[in-house]
N, C-alpha and C positions, 0 to 999 in steps of 0.2 A: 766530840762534835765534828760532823763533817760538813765542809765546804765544797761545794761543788759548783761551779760558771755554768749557767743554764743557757748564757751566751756567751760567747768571749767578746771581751767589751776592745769594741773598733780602736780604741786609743792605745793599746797594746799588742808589741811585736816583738816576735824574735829576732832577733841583733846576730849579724852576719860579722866578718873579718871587715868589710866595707865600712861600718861603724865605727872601728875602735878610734876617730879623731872624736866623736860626740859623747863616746862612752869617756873618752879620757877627760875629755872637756867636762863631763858632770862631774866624774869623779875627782878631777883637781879642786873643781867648786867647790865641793861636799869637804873633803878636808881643808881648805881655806879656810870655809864658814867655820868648821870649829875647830880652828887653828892646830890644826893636824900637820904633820911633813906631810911636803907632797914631793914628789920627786922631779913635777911638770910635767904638761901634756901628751909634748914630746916622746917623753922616756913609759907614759903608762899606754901610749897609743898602742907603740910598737909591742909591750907586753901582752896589752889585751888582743894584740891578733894573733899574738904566737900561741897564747892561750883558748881563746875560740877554737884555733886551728887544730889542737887537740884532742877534742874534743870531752872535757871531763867537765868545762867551764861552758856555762851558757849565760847569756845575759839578756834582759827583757827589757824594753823602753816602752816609756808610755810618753805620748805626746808628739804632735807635729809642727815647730820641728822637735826633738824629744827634748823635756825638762824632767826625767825621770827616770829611775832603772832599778834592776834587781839582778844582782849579779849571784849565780848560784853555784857552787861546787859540787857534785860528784866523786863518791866515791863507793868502793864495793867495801859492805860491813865485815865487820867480825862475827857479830852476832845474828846475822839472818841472812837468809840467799839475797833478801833485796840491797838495795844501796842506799846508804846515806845521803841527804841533800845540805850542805851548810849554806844558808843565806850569808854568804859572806857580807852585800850590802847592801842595802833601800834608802835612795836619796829621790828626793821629789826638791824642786828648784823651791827658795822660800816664794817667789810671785807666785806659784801655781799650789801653793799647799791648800786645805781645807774646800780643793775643787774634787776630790773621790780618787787623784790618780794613784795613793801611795795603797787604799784598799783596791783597787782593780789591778793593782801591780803583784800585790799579795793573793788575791785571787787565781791571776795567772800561775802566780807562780806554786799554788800548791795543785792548779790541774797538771803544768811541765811536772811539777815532782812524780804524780801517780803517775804521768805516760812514761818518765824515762825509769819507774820501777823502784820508786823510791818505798822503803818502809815509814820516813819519819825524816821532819826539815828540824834543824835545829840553828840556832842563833845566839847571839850575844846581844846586848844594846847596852847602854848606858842608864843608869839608876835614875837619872835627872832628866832622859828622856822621855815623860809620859805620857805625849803622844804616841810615840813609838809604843810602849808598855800596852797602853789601852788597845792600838788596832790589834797586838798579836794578840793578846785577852779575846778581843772580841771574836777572831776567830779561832779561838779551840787550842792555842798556848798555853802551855803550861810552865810555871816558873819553878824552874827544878833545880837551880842555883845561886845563892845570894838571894839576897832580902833587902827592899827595899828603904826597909827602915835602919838600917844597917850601916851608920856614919862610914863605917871602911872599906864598905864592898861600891867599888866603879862601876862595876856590869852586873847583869842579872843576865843567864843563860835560859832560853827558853826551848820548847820540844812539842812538835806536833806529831802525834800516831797519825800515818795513814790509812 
């Protein structure tokens, strides 16, 4: 299945080093909410800029001011000239869920994958996640590790062809 943005939706942008107190700010949330270590604001701010600044690491927000992101990895394959994409994260704030931004997030983010030359996005989520589960399903996900009905498997690994 391919996913293609026939527009890119106004509530979504690329996230500069200027960002990393908002990015740190969701992503402290995000592991709060599910009682995750976080390490504080502070100490992911400074991360996420030295990271942006690299350039291997991009990060997408949705929202004004952003309650949303997509933090994406880069890297070059083994297996084919293009590069790997790992969705490292997708958090949308719980006030703003079931408003479209965590699919417009995903959308973006599989047009950045084809422009920065990716072959294929891959992810992880959680088994007990099925909102999660359902948007990647819905767009062109494949579960190509771990089984849902599978009392001992946490995560289920997901992979989209570009």
């Amino acid at each position: 299945m391919e996913t293609v943005s026939e527009r890119p939706d106004p509530r979504i942008r690329s996230a500069g080093p200027g960002d990393a107190e908002e990015i740190a700010r969701l992503l402290h949330d995000f592991n709060t909410e599910y009682e995750e270590p976080t390490p504080g604001p502070k100490f992911i701010a400074e991360r996420v800029a030295e990271l942006l600044g690299g350039g291997e690491t991009k990060v997408l927000l949705a929202g004004d001011p952003p309650a949303g992101l997509a933090v994406l990895r880069f890297r070059r394959s083994l297996w084919s000239p293009g590069l790997e994409c790992y969705l490292a994260e997708l958090y949308v704030a719980p006030d703003r869920r079931g408003q479209g931004l965590g699919r417009a997030l995903m959308d973006a983010v599989i047009d950045l994958a084809r422009a920065e030359g990716a072959d294929y996005i891959d992810l992880n989520t959680a088994v007990e996640d099925r909102a999660a589960r359902s948007l990647y399903e819905s767009l062109g996900f494949d579960n190509r590790g771990g089984h849902p009905d599978d009392p001992g498997a946490a995560n289920l690994y997901y992979e989209l062809e570009l």
